[in-house]
Phi, psi and omega in degrees: 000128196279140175241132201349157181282176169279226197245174177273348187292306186259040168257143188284145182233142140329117169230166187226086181298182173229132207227109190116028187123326193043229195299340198293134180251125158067053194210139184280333175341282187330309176301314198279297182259085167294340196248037176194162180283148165269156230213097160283137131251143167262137182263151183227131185236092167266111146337245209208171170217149159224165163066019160348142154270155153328059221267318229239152197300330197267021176066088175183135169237126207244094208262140180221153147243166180213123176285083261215097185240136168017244156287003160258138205225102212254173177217118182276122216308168195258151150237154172314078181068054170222126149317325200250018224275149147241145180230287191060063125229168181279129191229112119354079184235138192279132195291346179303334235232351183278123169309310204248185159234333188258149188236101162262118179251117189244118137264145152225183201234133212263130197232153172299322184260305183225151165248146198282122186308089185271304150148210228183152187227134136260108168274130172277096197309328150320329193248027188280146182244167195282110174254133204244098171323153026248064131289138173280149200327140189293140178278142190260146183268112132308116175293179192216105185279175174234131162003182167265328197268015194071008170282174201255138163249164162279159169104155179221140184265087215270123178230193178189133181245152159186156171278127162198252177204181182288345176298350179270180225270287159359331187309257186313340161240055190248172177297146141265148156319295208294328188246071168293328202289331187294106161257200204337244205291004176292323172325313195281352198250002169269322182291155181287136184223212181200146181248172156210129154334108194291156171321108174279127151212153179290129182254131190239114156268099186246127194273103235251296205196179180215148160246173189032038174302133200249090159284158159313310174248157193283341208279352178268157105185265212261157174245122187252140197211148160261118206269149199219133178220154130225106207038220174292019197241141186188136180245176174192134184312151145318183167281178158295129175273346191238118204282105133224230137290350204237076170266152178245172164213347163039057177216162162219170210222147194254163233189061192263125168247171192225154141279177317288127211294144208265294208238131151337155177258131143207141196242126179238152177241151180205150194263144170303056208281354207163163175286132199008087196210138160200150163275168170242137180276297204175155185242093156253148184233163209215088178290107174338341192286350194243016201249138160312136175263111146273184172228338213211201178237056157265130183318153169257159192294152217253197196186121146286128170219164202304132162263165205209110201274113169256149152202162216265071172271112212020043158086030163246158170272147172229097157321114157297113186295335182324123168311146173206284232166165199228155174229153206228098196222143170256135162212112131218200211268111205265124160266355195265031167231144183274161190247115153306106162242018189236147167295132195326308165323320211245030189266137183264025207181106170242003199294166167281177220254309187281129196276350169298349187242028202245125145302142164296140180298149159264357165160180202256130156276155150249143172218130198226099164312290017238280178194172184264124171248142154066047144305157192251122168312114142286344156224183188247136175224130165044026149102007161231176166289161163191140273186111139260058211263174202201134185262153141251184140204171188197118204227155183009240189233052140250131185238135153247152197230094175303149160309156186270114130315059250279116165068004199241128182284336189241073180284159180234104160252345129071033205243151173220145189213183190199147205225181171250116188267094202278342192187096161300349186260048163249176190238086186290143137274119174246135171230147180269112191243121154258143185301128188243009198229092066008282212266013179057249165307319190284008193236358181319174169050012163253171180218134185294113235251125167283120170265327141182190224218135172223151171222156191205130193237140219278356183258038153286335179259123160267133180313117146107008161259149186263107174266093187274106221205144179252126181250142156302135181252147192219111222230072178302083165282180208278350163288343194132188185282126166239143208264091248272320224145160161242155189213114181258140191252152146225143182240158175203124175231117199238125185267157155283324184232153190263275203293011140343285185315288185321326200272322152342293176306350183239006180259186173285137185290319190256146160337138166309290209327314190299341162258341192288332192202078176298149134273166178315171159269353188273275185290029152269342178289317204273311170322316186287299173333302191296301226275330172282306168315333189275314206262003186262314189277326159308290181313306224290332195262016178270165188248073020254187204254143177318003249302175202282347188269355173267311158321336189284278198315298175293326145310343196042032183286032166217020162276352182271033176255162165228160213260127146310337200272297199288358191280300213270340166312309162290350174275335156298326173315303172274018162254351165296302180293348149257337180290021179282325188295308187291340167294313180299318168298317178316296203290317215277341181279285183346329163279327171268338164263015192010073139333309161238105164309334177299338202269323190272326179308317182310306207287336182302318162295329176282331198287001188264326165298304200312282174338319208257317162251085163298351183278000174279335200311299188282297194302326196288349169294285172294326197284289158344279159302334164284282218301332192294302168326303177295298194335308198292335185350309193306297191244055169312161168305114164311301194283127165283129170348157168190182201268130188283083177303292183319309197297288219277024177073025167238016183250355208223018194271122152315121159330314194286300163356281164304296149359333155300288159358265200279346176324169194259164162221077057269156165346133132298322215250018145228190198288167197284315189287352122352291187309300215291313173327292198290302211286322170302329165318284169305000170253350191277287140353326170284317205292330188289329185287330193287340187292315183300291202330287210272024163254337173297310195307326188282322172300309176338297235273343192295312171307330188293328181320335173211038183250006174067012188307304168257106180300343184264318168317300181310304169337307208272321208282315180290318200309299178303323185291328181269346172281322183277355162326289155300346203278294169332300261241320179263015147259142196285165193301326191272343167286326184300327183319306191311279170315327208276317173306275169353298173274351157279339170252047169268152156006144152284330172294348183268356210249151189218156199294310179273182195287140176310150163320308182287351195258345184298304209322299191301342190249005154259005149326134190279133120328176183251009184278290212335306198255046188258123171301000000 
């Protein structure tokens, strides 16, 4: 049963931009931004000035310049009592936006009551000339400035003028036109800039044993346990089973540190004296920068170390010098693991952590940002709505940041950027922001308002096409579901090697380390946790910063919490995917109660050939799913995945739902014993929801197998399916019986921890969570 279209309002639409240029011809313009409208400006590159004259009574000149386009007006910082001044900046006016034919550059001397007029180059915007990356930067000229009246004054000014597009190297830290209203630190936070994730690794401590240990009191003794800290994240061993001076625990405790590492290993071991109560035995702290790298799981030599004896003199610490007692640790840094900091469904990045262990890329995404249409005000300015948005994305452990449009519900950003691509059975994400730090410091304590979120999962694109598409942004408030605006992509996914590629599909999605030796699911939650902190406070700390509610956002570090609404979505996910099981019984009754008799006569003929040749059964099986294959061909997905209101049950969630939703956790709204009950419910509940989620995703993934969703999977999948036709038809059933029994009860020596081929195949299939709200 085919199910209802969505509404149109949240349907992705085709679109046809004009892109590269549009009419320009026989123009290198076409080559540099191909995926984006080309985007004219004029750049103004203010240098440097000599030989000023003196304007102020005390013979001193406090020198500025000001760039003067019709009504637009850019100003370059003042200096003190200098003659001589460099500035070298770039000022930008978007040519949709020129006012004028004349380009004025004013200097002056910046005075208490008025500033004093010193003297100005004028340009004639015809004769400004045209610069095309990759040419190199125009060189700048000295001027000879002039009067109001065209006469020549002293001093002269070095600029360089030219025409060009958002493709030049200026571009990104220049004045805009577009943003006059912005002055001083807002500036910085408006510009387009790129980030990147710092190095993530898993740190493994296995904490082997301690000697000599010195309680306070002698006649016990100690239950002793080890404490672990690296910035805020901190473990600790069970106690010791064996109560002595030497105790062991041979256990071990995980970690993510980043690069380049900040904060210290420090290790305490402490005794339990009481209820919550403990001593400290001793303390080392241990700098990461010294810690061993694996790539695999052969152990590193394990190291004893000095513990360093504190106690407590009139409430200051005093080292003790005395030697007291060692402790005994295996420690490093496990690099043959990949660091999860992305919610698992949605990850772009799957390489191991040690770049030795990196793959050649198999091709480039390109993403061509363009513009937003029918954004929703997000804040009140002077007594109306108004929209400042700005895109990211995020692809492996690179983030990009478009420039804030000012004021515009159809902001244009028209930026194109490109990763290198390592796993097509990845997610890039773009999300949508309006800006709230305008005002630089005074907007401190806002947080940039999400407008919505798009993912596009790349073995969804067929290679070497350009998609161009407006996706709906889509936005669950404590009202329902809404819609923000749509924001048009252009995508490009261009392989280098098919059979690189292709050859992907039969390896393991994750580093080896992850099957020889998995971790738990409790510690992939706590690990993904640290590992979203570290890389949200890291970005949060950049110039300008990347922030942490955006970083949040884009991470999904609240999808493990749980939802009714995402619960009963998945439980519908898996009654989509079975109701395929139930048509087939439905038919299979239909036959039997011969419903069409010409239809039951056939299968009776066909199950009596079966029956009679059993060696046709698997071809004709396979032979069957290739024709079904080529068949579906026709309507194959056009389209890249986007986001589904409907699949996620947000169009149809009860208000208390929500409310649950968005509840705080723990709960606000009942009494602590209440609480405690309801916060266990839902974590428990959550675990139940990721369990439906992946079984649907594994039904998702069986139907995807001849749905063409990912055309290279489907390819390879028909392909096999008609080699293995032919294969079934000429060889007889009972040597295949042989073999298939044989390899399944071969040896254990024959056998490898990691995953078999068809299941790498099967779990790099695409799902329907790409398009889950």
């Amino acid at each position: 049963m085919q199910r209802p279209l969505p509404p149109e309002d949240f349907r992705l639409k085709e679109t046809s931009p004009h892109l590269g240029g549009g009419g320009i011809t026989g123009d290198k313009l076409t080559s540099t931004y191909d995926l984006v409208e080309q985007m004219q400006y004029l750049y103004v590159r203010v240098v440097k000035a000599k030989d000023l004259p003196a304007k102020d009574v005390t013979g001193s000149c406090d020198p500025y310049v000001e760039v003067k386009l019709g009504n637009y007006k850019g100003t370059t910082h003042h200096f003190e009592k200098k003659t001589n001044p460099e500035w070298n900046q770039v000022f930008a006016f978007s040519k949709d936006r020129l006012q004028a034919s004349m380009l004025e550059v004013v200097v002056k001397d910046k005075d208490v009551m008025k500033d004093d007029f010193i003297g100005m180059v004028i340009f004639d915007l015809s004769e400004v000339p045209k610069r095309v990356p990759p040419d190199s930067p125009l060189a700048p000229q000295w001027y000879r400035l002039e009067g109001r009246k065209g006469d020549k004054v002293r001093g002269e000014l070095m600029l360089a003028v030219w025409m060009g597009t958002q493709a030049d190297e200026a571009f990104p830290e220049a004045w805009h036109s577009d943003a006059a209203a912005v002055h001083g630190e807002g500036l910085a936070n408006i510009r387009s800039k790129v980030y990147h994730s710092p190095k993530l690794w898993y740190l493994r401590v296995n904490v082997i044993e301690a000697q000599d240990l010195q309680p306070s009191d002698k006649g016990r003794y100690p239950d002793a346990y080890v404490k672990a800290i690296i910035g805020n994240q901190a473990l600790r061993t069970r106690v010791s089973q064996s109560r002595t001076t030497n105790p062991m625990w041979n256990e071990d405790l995980l970690f993510v540190a980043a690069e380049p590492f900040e904060e210290p290993l420090i290790l305490s071991v402490e005794d339990r004296v009481g209820p919550n109560k403990d001593e400290v035995l001793g303390k080392t702290v241990i700098p990461l920068q010294y810690v061993p790298r694996r790539l695999d799981h052969r152990p590193v030599n394990t190291k004893w170390f000095n513990l360093e004896k504190y106690v407590v003199v009139e409430g200051d610490q005093k080292k003790e010098v005395k030697f007291a007692s060692r402790i005994h640790l295996r420690i490093c840094l496990d690099g043959g693991y990949h660091v999860l900091d992305e919610s698992t469904p949605y990850s772009s990045d799957l390489r191991a952590t040690a770049k030795q262990l990196w793959k050649p890329s198999v091709g480039v995404l390109e993403l061509g940002i363009l513009n937003a249409q029918g954004l929703l005000p997000m804040k009140t300015k002077d007594g109306r709505g108004t929209t400042d948005a700005y895109c990211v994305a995020k692809y492996g452990q690179k983030w990009v940041r478009t420039r804030t449009i000012i004021d515009s519900s159809t902001p244009k950003w028209n930026e194109q950027y490109t990763w290198e691509v390592y796993d097509p059975c990845t997610v890039i994400t773009i999300g949508v922001f309006d800006n709230c730090h305008l005002q630089g410091d005074k907007a401190s304590g806002q947080k940039d308002s999400r407008i919505g979120k798009v993912r596009i999962r790349l073995s969804t694109l067929e290679t070497d096409r350009v998609y161009t598409h407006s996706y709906p942004l889509l936005v669950l408030h404590h009202s329902g579901v809404k819609k923000m605006g749509e924001v048009q992509l252009a995508v490009r996914f261009t392989c280098s090697s098919l059979i690189n590629m292709l050859h992907l599909y039969s390896q393991p999605l994750l580093p080896k380390m992850h099957y020889l030796h998995p971790f738990s699911v409790n510690q992939l939650d706590s690990l993904r946790h640290q590992a979203t902190q570290i890389v949200s406070t890291r970005l949060s700390r950049a110039e300008p910063p990347l922030r942490k509610e955006v970083v949040e956002y884009m991470l999904d570090v609240d999808s493990h919490m749980w939802s009714m609404r995402r619960s009963k979505a998945n439980f519908y996910r898996i009654m989509s995917v079975s109701s395929g099981l139930i048509a087939v019984g439905k038919w299979f009754d239909q036959i039997c109660d011969w419903k069409n008799p010409l239809t039951t006569t056939l299968i009776h003929i066909l199950f009596m050939i079966l029956v009679l040749y059993p060696e046709l059964i698997l071809p004709t099986i396979f032979l069957y799913l290739f024709l079904i294959g080529v068949w579906y061909f026709r309507w194959r997905p056009r389209q890249p995945p986007h986001m589904d209101a409907r699949l996620s049950q947000a169009e149809s969630v009860h208000p208390d739902e929500l409310d649950e939703e968005f509840d705080t956790f723990p709960t606000s709204r009942t009494p602590d014993i209440v609480r405690m009950r309801y916060d266990r419910l839902r974590s428990v509940a959550g675990r139940i929801q990721t369990v439906v989620g992946d079984l649907a995703t594994q039904g998702e993934r069986l139907q995807n197998l001849l749905s063409w969703r990912d055309p290279r999977a489907t390819a390879l999948f028909v392909t096999f399916c008609l080699i293995a036709a032919i294969v079934l038809y000429v060889t007889p059933f009972q040597v295949l019986a042989l073999v298939t029994g044989f390899y399944v009860l071969r040896h254990p020596r024959f056998r490898q921890k990691l995953p078999s081929v068809p299941l790498n195949f099967f779990r790099r299939l695409p799902a329907r969570t790409d398009s889950m709200l």
